[in-house]
Structure formats: C-alpha cells, structure tokens
VEXTIFI-600344 format. One record per residue (C-alpha): x, y, z; residue in three letters. Coordinates in steps of 0.5 Angstrom, whole numbers, plus 2048, in hexadecimal, padded with zeros to 3 digits. Layout:
// VEXTIFI-600344
XYZALA...
END
This chain:
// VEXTIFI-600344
9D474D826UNK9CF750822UNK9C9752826UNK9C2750826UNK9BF755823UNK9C475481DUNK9C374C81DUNK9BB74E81DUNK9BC753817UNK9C074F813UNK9BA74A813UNK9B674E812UNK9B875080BUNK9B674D804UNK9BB74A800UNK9B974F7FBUNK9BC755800UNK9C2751800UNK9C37517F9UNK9C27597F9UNK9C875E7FAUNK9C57647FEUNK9BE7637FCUNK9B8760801UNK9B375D7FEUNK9AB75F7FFUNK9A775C804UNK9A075C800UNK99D756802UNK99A756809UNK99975080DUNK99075080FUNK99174E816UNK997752819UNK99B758816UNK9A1755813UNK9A275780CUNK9A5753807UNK9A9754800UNK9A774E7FDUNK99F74B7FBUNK9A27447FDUNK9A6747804UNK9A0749807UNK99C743805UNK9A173F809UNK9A174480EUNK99974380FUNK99973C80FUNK99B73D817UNK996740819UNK99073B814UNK994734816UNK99473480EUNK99972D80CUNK99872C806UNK99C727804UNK99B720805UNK99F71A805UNK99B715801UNK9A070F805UNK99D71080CUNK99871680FUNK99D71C810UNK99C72280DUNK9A072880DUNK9A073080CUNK9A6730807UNK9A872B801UNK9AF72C803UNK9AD72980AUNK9A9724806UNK9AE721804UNK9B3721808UNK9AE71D80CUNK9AE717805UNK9B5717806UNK9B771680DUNK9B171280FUNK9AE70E809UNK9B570C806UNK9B4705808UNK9AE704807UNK9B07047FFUNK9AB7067FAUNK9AD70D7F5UNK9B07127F9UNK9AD71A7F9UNK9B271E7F4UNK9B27277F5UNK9B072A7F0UNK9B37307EDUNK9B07357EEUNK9AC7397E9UNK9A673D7E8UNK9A073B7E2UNK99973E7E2UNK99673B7DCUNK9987337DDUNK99472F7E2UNK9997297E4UNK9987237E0UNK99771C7E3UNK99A7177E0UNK99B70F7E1UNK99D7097DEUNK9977047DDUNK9907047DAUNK98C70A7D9UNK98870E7DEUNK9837137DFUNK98671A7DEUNK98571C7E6UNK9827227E6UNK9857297E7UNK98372C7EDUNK9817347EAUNK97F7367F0UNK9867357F4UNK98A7387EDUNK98773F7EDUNK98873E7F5UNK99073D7F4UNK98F7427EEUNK98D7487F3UNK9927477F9UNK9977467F4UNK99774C7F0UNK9957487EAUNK99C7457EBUNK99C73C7EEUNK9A273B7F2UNK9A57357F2UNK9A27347F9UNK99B7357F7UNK99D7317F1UNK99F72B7F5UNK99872C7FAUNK99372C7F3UNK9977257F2UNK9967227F8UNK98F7237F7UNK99071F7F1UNK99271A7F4UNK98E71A7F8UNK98771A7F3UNK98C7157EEUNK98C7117F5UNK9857107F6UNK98370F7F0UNK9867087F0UNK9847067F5UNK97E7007F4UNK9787037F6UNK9766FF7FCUNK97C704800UNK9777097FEUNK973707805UNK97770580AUNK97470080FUNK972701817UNK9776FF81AUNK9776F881EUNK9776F8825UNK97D6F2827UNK97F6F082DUNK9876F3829UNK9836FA828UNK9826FE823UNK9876FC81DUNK98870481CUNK987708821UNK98570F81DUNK97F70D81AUNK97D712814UNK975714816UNK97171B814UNK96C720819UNK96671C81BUNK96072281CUNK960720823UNK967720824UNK96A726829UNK96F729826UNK97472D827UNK974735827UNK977738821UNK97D73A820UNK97E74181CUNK98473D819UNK980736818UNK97F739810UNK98673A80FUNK987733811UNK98972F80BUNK98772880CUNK98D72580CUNK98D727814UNK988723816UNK98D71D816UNK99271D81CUNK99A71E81BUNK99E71981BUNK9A3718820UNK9A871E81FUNK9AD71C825UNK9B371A824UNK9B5714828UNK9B971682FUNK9BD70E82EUNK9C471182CUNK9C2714826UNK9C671B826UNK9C1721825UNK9C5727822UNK9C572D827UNK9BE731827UNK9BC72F820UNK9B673081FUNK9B672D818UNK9B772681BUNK9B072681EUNK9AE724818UNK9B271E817UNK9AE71781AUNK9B171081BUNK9B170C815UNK9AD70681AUNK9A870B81DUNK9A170B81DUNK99C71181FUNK99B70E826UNK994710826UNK99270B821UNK994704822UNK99470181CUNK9936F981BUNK9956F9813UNK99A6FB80FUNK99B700809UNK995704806UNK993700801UNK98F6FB807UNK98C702809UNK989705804UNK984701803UNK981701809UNK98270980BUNK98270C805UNK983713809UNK98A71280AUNK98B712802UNK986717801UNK98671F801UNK97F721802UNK97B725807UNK97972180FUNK97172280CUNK97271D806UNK97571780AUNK97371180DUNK96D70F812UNK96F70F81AUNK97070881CUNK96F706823UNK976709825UNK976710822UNK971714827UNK973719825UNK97471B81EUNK97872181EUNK97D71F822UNK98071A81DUNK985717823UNK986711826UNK98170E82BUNK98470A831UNK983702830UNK9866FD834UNK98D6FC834UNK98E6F5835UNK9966F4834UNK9956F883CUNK9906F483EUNK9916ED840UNK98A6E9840UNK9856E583BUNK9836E9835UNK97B6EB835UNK9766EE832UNK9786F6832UNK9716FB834UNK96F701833UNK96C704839UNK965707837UNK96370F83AUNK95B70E83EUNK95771283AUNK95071583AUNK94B711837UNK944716836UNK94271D838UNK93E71983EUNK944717841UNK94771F841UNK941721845UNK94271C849UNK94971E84AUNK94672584AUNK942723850UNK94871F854UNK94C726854UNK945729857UNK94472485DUNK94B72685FUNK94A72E85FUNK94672E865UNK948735866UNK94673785EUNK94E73A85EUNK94E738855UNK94773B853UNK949741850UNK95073F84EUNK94F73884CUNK94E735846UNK94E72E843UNK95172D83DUNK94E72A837UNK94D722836UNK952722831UNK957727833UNK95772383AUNK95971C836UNK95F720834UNK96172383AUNK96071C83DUNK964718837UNK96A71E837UNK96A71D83FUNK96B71483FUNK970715838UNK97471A839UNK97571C841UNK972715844UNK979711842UNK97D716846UNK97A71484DUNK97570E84CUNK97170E853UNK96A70F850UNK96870884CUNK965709846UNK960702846UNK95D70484CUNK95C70C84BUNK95570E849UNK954715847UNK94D71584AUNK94E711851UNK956713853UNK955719857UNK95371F855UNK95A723858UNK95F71E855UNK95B71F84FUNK95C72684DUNK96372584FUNK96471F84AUNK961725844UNK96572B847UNK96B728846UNK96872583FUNK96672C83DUNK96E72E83DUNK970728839UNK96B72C833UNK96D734836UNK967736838UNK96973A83EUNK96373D840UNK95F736840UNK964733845UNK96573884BUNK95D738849UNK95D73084BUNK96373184FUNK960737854UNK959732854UNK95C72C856UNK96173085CUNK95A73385EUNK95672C85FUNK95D728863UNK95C72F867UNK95572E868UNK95672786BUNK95B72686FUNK95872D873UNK95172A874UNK954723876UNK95272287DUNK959720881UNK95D71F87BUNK96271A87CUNK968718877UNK966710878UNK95F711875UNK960717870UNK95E713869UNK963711863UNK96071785FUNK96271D863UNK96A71A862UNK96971A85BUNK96572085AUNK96A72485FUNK97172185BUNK96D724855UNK96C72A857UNK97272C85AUNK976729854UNK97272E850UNK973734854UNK97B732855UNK97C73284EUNK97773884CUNK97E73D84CUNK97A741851UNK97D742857UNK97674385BUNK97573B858UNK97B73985BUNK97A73C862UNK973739863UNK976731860UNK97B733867UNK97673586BUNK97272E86BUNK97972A86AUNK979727871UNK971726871UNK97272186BUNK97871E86EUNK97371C875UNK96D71986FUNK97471486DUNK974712874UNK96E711876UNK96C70E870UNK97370986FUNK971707877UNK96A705874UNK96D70186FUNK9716FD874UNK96C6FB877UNK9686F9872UNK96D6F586FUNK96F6F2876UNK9686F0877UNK9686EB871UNK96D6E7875UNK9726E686FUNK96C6E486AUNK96D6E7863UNK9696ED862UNK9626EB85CUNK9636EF856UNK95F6F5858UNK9626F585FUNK9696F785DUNK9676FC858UNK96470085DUNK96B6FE862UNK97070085CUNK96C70785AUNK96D708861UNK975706860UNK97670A85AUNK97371085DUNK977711862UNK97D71085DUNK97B715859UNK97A71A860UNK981717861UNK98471985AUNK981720859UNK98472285FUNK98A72085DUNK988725858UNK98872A85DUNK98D729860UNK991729859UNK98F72F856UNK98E73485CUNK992730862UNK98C72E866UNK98D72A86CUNK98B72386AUNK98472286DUNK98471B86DUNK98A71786FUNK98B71086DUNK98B70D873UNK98370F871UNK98370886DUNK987703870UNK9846FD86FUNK97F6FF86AUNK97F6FB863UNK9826FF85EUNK97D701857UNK97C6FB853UNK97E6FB84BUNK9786FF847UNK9776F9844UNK9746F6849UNK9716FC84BUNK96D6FD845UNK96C6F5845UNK9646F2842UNK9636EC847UNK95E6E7844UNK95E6E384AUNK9616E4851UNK9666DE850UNK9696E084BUNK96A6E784FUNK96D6E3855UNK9726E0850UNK9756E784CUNK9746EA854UNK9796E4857UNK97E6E4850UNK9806EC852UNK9836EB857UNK9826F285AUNK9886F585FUNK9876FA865UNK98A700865UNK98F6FF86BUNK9916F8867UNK9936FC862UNK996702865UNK99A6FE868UNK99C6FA862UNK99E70085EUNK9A3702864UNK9A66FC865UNK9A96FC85DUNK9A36F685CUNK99E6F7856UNK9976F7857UNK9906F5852UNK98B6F9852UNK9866FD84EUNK98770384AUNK98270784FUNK987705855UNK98D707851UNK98B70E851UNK98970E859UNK99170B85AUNK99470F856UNK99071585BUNK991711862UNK99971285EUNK99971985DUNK99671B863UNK99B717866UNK9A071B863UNK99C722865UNK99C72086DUNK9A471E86BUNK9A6725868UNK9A272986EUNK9A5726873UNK9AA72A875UNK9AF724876UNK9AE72386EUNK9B572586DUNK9B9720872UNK9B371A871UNK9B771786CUNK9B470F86EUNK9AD71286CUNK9B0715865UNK9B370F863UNK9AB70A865UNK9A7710862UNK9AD70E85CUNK9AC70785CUNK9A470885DUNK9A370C857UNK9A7707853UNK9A3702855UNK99D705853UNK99F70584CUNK9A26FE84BUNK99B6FD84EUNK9986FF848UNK99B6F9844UNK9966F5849UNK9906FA849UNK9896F6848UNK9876F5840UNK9816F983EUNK97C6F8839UNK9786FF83AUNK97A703834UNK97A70B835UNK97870F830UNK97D714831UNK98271782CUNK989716830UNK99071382EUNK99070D833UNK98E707831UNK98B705838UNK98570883EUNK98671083EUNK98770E845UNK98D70C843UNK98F712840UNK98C717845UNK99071384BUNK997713846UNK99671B846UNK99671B84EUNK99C71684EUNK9A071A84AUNK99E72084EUNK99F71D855UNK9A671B852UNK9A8722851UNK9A6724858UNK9AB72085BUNK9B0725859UNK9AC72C858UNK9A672E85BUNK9A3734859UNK99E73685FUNK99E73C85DUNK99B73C856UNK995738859UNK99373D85FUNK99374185AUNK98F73D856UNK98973E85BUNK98874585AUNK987743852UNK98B74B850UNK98F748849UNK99474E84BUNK99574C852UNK99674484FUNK99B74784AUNK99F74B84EUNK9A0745854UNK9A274184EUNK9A774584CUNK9A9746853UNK9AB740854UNK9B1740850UNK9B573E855UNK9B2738858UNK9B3735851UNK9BC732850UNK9C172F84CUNK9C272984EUNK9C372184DUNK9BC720851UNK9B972684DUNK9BA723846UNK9B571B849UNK9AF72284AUNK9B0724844UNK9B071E840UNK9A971D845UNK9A7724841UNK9AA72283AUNK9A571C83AUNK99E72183CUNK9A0726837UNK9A271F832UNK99A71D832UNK998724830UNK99E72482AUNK99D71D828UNK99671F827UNK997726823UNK99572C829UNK99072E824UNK98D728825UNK98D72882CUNK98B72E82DUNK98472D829UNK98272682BUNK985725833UNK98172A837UNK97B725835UNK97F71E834UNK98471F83AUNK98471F841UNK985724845UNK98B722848UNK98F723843UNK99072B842UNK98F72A84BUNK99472684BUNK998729844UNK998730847UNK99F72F84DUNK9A272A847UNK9A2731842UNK9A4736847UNK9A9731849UNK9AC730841UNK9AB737840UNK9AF739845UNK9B5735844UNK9B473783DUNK9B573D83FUNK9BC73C844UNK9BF73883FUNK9BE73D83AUNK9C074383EUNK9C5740844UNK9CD741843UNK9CE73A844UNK9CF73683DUNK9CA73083CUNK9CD72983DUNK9CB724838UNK9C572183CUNK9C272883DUNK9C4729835UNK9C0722833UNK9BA724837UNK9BA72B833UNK9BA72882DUNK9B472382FUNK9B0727830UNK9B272E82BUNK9AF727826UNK9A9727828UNK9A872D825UNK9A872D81DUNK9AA73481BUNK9A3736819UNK9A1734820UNK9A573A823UNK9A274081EUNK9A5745823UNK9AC747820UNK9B2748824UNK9AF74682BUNK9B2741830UNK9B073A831UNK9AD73B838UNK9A9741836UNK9A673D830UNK9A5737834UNK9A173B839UNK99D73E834UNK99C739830UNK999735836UNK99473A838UNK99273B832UNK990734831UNK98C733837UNK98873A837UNK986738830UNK980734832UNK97D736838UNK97973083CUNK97B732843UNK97D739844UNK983737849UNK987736842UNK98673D83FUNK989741845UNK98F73B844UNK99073D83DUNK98F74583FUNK995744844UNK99974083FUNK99974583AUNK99A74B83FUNK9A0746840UNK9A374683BUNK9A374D83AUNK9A674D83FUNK9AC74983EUNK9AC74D838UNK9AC75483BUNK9B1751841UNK9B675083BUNK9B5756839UNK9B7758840UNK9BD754840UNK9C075683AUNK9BF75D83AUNK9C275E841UNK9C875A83EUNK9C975E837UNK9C9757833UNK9C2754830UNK9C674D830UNK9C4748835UNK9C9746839UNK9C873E837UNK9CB740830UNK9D2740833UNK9D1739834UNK9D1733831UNK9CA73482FUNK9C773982AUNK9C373F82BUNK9BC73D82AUNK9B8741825UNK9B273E821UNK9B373E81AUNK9B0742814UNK9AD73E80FUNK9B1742809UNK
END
C-alpha cells in the first residue's frame, strides 16, 4: 500500500509533470496569501479561490454558485435533470485573447450589452495575456447576468417593501443597502476580495442520509444536492425564477450591495442580506393576526439627555463616576439603545420595551441596557465605561440601604445585576467572571425574596384578573426571574457551576406568556381581559410534570427556553450523581423528558413579533437558542466533558486546548455514541447549510450566545470521534461510515483549503475560525483560540503516532473506509 506521503505527492503534481519524462516543471506562480508555488497561471488562481471564497460560477436554474465549471455542471446535471429546460454542456477547453464571447439568441433584436472594459483587463493581467475557459465561463455568466436584467420590465427596477402578512414575509432575504445610520459590521481584509456572488447563501450541499449510498470519503459528493431541495434558509412560496424576478431583482443581477433596493420594514440591517426570523404558523396552532414590530425606546431631545445625565447624578451619591464617566451623545445613546432592544432583547425578553422610558427607568439598569448595546456596535471602550458605571451605582445602593431585605429590593437592581454579570461572564476576562461568582448567591436571594412578594400580590387580589398595568408589572417580574434562572444554566453549562437556582424555586409560578401578548397595545382593558383569558397560561410545575410523564405541553417560546433549562440541569444533577451509572429509571424519564420537550414544539404558542435577526429558523430566536441547549443536553446524557469547562474558567486558550485533546478517552465507538454524533451533525449542519462564511461575519451580532456556548461539548465531542474513527484499529462499521460521510459533505472542497489534513482537524479549525471571526462576547474568541490549538493538536498527535509506527497510513485505511485527505483542486 502506497504511503501517505505517496498518495499526497501524487495529488499534488500538475498533469503537465505527468506528461514529462524526468523533468519537473517550474513553479513561478506563487500563491499571494500562503507560500505554495505553482506551474500554471489557472493552478494558482483555483488555488486562491480557497482562501478568497471566490465562486464564480453560478447556476442560472436555482441560487448555487460554484468554485469550478466542472462542479458546475455536474451540479446541472445531477439536480436540475428533471427539471427540463436546455441542459449545460463542457466545453473544450481552449485559449483566445482577442475575441470576447459573443451572445446570441433567437428572437427580436436587442441592445448590444455592453462589454465590462474593466473586468477584461483585469482577467488580462491574472492570466498572462491568456483567458482559460474558466475565466471565459465567468465573463459569460456575467453576461447573462446583464442580458438577464435587461429584459426585465422596468417596474422590477424597484422592488416594493415587503408587506407584513399574518403568513410572513413572501421571501425571507430581502434585498436591502447600508443606511447611514446602520451599525455595520467591522470590515474584513478579506471583504474587497469577496465577489458579489458570496453575499447569497449556498444551497444545501448535503446529501440526503434516507438510504442513499454515499461513496466512501468522497469529498467531490458534497456538492451534489437532492433533486427536490430547497435551500432551507429561504422558504419559498412560488415556484420557478420567472415569479422571482420581478420583485427581487437581485436574484438575477450581479451588481454591487450599494446599488440595490431600500430596506424594507424586515431588513434592519443592510449588510446582512439573510433571513429575518417571521412567524411560523404551519407549527403553531391558533387564529392568523396582524404581525408587529417591536419599536426600540428612543430619545427624543437634548432635554431628555441632561435629565437622564441628571438621574445618574442623584444615584452617585458617593461622586465615584465623576472623573470616569461620560454620557455619550444623544445620537449614539439612540444607537446603543436600538442595537440593545434588536439584537440582544430577543434573546432573553425580561425588559418591556413599551413601558421602558430612558429618562425615567433607573439610571443603573440603564447603563447596563447601553454596556451591552455598546458591544453590539464594537466599541469596547464605551461599554466597560457603562458597564463599570452601572456596577459602581448598584454597589452604591445596596450599601447604603439601611436593613437590606431581598423582599423589598426593587425590580431594577435584578435587572441591573443580571446585566452586569452577563456582561463580566462573557468579557473573556476571567477577573469578569469571578466577580459574576462572587455576587451569584446574592441575586438568586433578590429571586426569592421578590418571587414571595409577587405571591403575595397576587393572593391578595383573591383570584381577580390583574388590570393591564398590573400584570405588566407581575410578568416583568416573572420574566426576570427566568432570565436569572437561564443565565445560570449559562454558568453551569459553560464552567460547570453549581446551579444557583433550583427549580423547586418556581414551582407554582406562571410560565412567561408569548411575546405577543407581551408587547401587546391595549385600547381598552376588556379587550385586555379577553386576550389575557385566551392564552391560557401553564406554571412550571404543570408543565414540568407534563414533560416527564410523556404528555406535551403549550406554552410560549420564552417557557420553551426556561423548560429546556429545568431539563438540562435535570441531566447535570443526574451526571454528577454518583449513582448516575446504576440510576438507569432517571436516564429513561430524563429520555422520555427530553422527547417530549420537542414534540411540544409542534404546540408552542403562535407568535406575531417579527424579530429583525438574520437566522435560519423560521420561527422566535428563542427557539433557536432553546434547539442548541437541547442538542447539548442530548450529548451529555452520554459524554460529560467536565473537565473542559473547569478549564474554561481560568480563560487560558491553551489549558482549553490541552483538556480537549485529553479527553480523548471519554469519547467511544459505540451504537449510543452514533445518536450523539447525529446531535453534533445537526449543530455543525446550521452553520454548513448557512456557508461558514457566512456564519462567521453575521452570527456573532444576530445569534444568541448559547449557540457556540452550547456548540463548544457538541465540536470536541465530533472531533474526537473524527479522530478515533480515523486512527482506531477497528475497521468503521456501515452506520459509523454513513455518518462520516454525512458529515465530510457538509463541507464543499473548496471549504476545506488546508490540504492533506484529516476531517477531525479540519472540523476543529473550521469551527474556531467561525466563531472568533466577529467578536461581541470575548468568551467566543478564547473558544476559537482553543479550537485551533485543537486541531493542531490533532494534527501534531498524528504525527506522533505515525512516527513511533514507520507508516504515515492512517490505520483506517486498512478498513473498509478510505484514507481521508482533502483533495487538490488540480
């Protein structure tokens, strides 16, 4: 059996070598972001594609775009070959200099389009004075593209806002431009090399797992979609292009983001051109009603400013922030407070936007509301200047409080708290984290001693319905402790705190109602009494015991986010038990819990709050965030990496990194370990189906931050079963082989630019180099720091093994499945 090396080598040389006797070709052309050299002008140009994300070939039958002509079509002829029409043909390949492709069609006569100058010296200078076929293909499509446009009538020029309907948006990727006062993302020294093309997701690049052979380690079948498949990010109500076209003219047009349409009402941000999150009624039962937008507070005029100026003077009595301190302008307060309530509200809704006035809410819980909105827009500096200044005003508070009781500590001094130690625990500085520890057990007794007063309110009112004004009071109330009760799950998820909070804590306590009637404009208060009496609201302890006896429950997206809490630490106290082994009753309840949790989805209460957030699912981010913590608390029933999240705490991305590769051993081949895996398939297939890319610019400010919290156990735990199944004696059995092969398609070859390494490493890579790209919470940045430590690791351990036994052959190679090694393009 050739060696690695071998295999690799032979890769690696050109077809021009091949065809020489004892000559080696010269290697001139050298690649602009690594030190690999090529022979060719084209070999290198393919070759720099994986770094720029370059895919310049476009289908023109559905919204795929491709880094080779050959994957092109290949592409046309495995998925659109039902779909009728003239198919795509190769062409043979041939070099010209002087003759532009000529366009011809039957029909009347049009404009001559225009020959783009500019982009023919450009192809010109790369290629030597020589146009290869795949530089001749991309002029073309750009073309078509142009010959596409113009035949559009001219009221497509200008595409209409989108219409809120009780169904949602018609298309769920609106086409919108930067608006002046827009937060944008920083830019990227890749941004200029980006083509335009890669602002529209990839379809779904994954081959269906229902009893379709997948050739072993194929890297090539990534690319082939099933005939019938749809990029889930878009849920399309018509069919074919032609209903498109006029109303998103983008779709057919290749011209730059600044020339596009206006945002509409569900495009917030126009440098994201993903999805927002509608409502999904097909999952949620219920009559259709008007969709909404929740409206941002905002300040109004420099009065209000000196009067909010003033607030955070009466609290001072100690005069700790006047020589730090300084309140910023009236314009970037608006922005910190519209970056707060659109992107970071939706994920943990305990605030109410309609009741909270930025001149009369206090002055603590506002700075922490503008810290958190000052990390949404990158500006470091203004948030520890916010966050240190709420931190000092709670301080001076609960000091100079005469006979402190947890009964009568105000509302605000939770929320202000909860803020600031979500802030310090996600900083990625480990001083943050250990003042959030140190001041846990006194938020928790502000729960308690506020919950038992909201039960004695309500008692009090002898079973009458609370007026309007009353229950928004009670229910921010309830929200508030929820969110407590989720953040430290947080904690307990990411650094293996003990719980603070148990559930026995709620008990009786009303589960939080839909966002819907949350955000709701009452005009009369029978009105209100009749939408309060319809929703029908569950407590904790019903459903908590609906879940564990098999029986689905209702409720809001918010309690689908707190059951799903109450379920994973139900699994945490389970592991740390130390009859866990033996309890096999509790496994099988915690199973049947966790099942019944999803079929619950089905019931969840319909929604009518569009979120303005770029993300693939169709209904509330608390959805999403809550489907993350479930795949999470899935995988633990089997592996509990305990020690990863102790090492966690101390924030050293080398410790992080040396516990995960370490922990080798409490990952194995087994019937149970191939259920996890599929729970770490489904994490890894969000970011995949999306394009990483993608993901990397846009989820650090549209995403919760549950998910790379809660990704971080699901990508140790693929890794190193890559990793097993790659280098283990034992041959793969068909299961472990499908399920390689799954995931090895995620990823189209141009995805995977370091050549020759294994999946495991790659996966790690790729997966720290997605979430440390944009950085919000710096807890993401040591993540992906530890992941690339990682994978070096794996890589280096490899080397190790090979070494000590004479042969760079994985041991896998011997089985049934080959030896993985990502291809060279040419």
């Amino acid at each position: 059996m050739p060696s690695a090396d071998m295999t690799l080598a032979s890769a690696n040389s050109s077809p021009a070598a091949a065809r020489k006797t004892g000559s080696v070709p010269e290697k001139k052309y050298k690649c602009q972001f690594c030190n690999r050299a090529f022979s060719r002008s084209e070999h290198r140009s393919r070759h720099e594609r994986s770094h720029t994300k370059e895919r310049p070939f476009k289908c023109l039958k559905c919204r795929s775009t491709f880094v080779r002509r050959d994957l092109l079509l290949r592409h046309d002829r495995t998925v659109h070959a039902k779909d009728g029409g003239v198919p795509l043909h190769s062409e043979v390949k041939r070099r010209t200099a002087t003759k532009a492709p000529e366009v011809s069609a039957p029909g009347p006569s049009k404009q001559a389009m225009p020959i783009d100058t500019a982009t023919l010296e450009q192809i010109e200078a790369s290629s030597d004075g020589m146009v290869d076929i795949e530089t001749a293909a991309m002029l073309m499509t750009n073309f078509h593209h142009k010959a596409m446009a113009s035949q559009e009538p001219e009221s497509a020029t200008e595409a209409p806002e989108p219409i809120i309907s009780p169904n949602g948006p018609a298309l769920l990727e609106p086409s919108v431009a930067y608006a002046p006062n827009a937060v944008a993302l920083p830019q990227m020294p890749w941004d200029s090399m980006v083509p335009h093309s890669v602002t529209e997701p990839k379809a779904h690049s994954i081959s269906s797992s229902s009893g379709e052979s997948h050739p072993a380690f194929n890297s090539a079948s990534a690319l082939s979609s099933h005939p019938h498949q749809l990029p889930p990010i878009m849920e399309r109500t018509m069919s074919g292009s032609d209903t498109l076209a006029p109303s998103f003219p983008s779709m057919n047009q290749s011209g730059p983001v600044s020339g596009l349409g206006t945002p509409g009402a569900l495009s917030p941000y126009p440098s994201m051109l993903g999805p927002v999150s509608p409502v999904d009624y097909r999952r949620s039962p219920g009559p259709s009603q008007a969709l909404t937008v929740t409206k941002a507070p905002q300040i109004e005029s420099d009065e209000q400013c000196a009067k909010i100026f003033e607030n955070i003077k009466n609290f001072d009595t100690e005069n700790a922030l006047l020589d730090t301190f300084h309140l910023p302008s009236l314009n970037t307060l608006n922005r910190l407070l519209k970056t707060y309530f659109d992107l970071f509200h939706h994920h943990l809704p305990f605030l109410h936007p309609a009741s909270f006035q930025p001149t009369e809410v206090s002055a603590p819980l506002l700075l922490a509301v503008l810290s958190i909105g000052a990390l949404y827009i990158f500006d470091q500096d203004q948030a520890y200047m916010l966050h240190i200044g709420s931190k000092v005003l709670v301080n001076q508070f609960l000091q100079n409080k005469e006979n402190f009781s947890s009964r009568k500590c105000p509302l605000w001094t939770m929320q202000s708290t909860l803020l600031n130690m979500i802030f310090a625990s996600w900083s990625g500085d480990p001083k943050g984290l250990e003042w959030a520890c140190s001041i846990k057990s006194l938020l928790a007794n502000m729960v308690a001693g506020n919950r038992y007063e909201l039960k004695l309110r309500s008692e009090a009112r002898e079973g009458a319905q609370p007026n309007h004004e009353e229950w928004v009071e009670d229910e921010q109330c309830r929200r508030t402790y929820y969110a407590v009760y989720i953040f430290f799950g947080l904690l307990t998820l990411t650094y293996n705190h003990t719980p603070a909070m148990g559930f026995n804590e709620f008990d009786t306590l009303e589960l939080p109602s839909s966002e819907s009637l949350w955000t709701m404009e009452v005009s009369d208060d029978d009105s209100w009494r009749e939408s309060l009496t319809a929703s029908k609201i569950i407590t904790f302890r019903q459903a908590h015991d609906n879940l564990f006896q098999g029986e689905p429950a209702r409720y809001s997206a918010f309690a689908t986010r707190v059951m799903i809490n109450a379920l994973f630490l139900e699994v945490w106290y389970h592991k740390r038990s130390p009859e866990a082994l033996q309890d096999v009753v509790t496994e099988y309840k915690l199973r049947l819990a966790l099942e019944t949790w999803e079929k619950s989805l089905e019931l969840c209460e319909p929604e009518t709050v569009v979120v303005q957030l770029s993300a693939p699912h169709k209904g509330h981010p608390l959805i999403f965030n809550a489907m993350a913590l479930y795949r999470n608390t899935r995988a633990r029933l089997v592996v509990d990496l305990k020690s990863i999240q102790e090492a966690l705490r101390y924030h050293d991305s080398y410790e992080v990194a040396a516990a995960m590769t370490n922990a080798r051993d409490k990952v194995q081949r087994s019937q149970e370990m191939i259920k996890v895996i599929q729970e770490c398939f489904d994490c890894i297939e969000v970011a995949a189906v999306q394009g990483i890319r993608w993901v990397a610019r846009t989820s650090a400010t549209n995403w919760s931050i549950e998910h790379p919290l809660s990704g971080m156990d699901l990508m140790v735990i693929l890794t190193l079963w890559l990793y097993r199944l790659e280098h283990d004696d034992e041959p793969a059995n068909e299961e472990e082989l499908a399920m390689y092969n799954k995931l090895r398609n995620l990823f189209d070859d141009d995805s995977v630019d370091v050549y020759g390494a294994k999946l495991s490493s790659t996966v790690a890579r790729l997966w720290g180099s997605m979430i440390d790209e944009v950085v919000v919470w710096g807890i993401t940045k040591l993540m992906g720091e530890a992941f690339k430590l990682h994978s070096q690791a794996l890589v280096g351990y490899e080397d190790a093994m090979s070494s000590r036994s004479g042969s760079a052959s994985p041991s896998m190679a011997n089985g049934a499945v080959q030896v993985l090694e990502m291809q060279v393009a040419y």
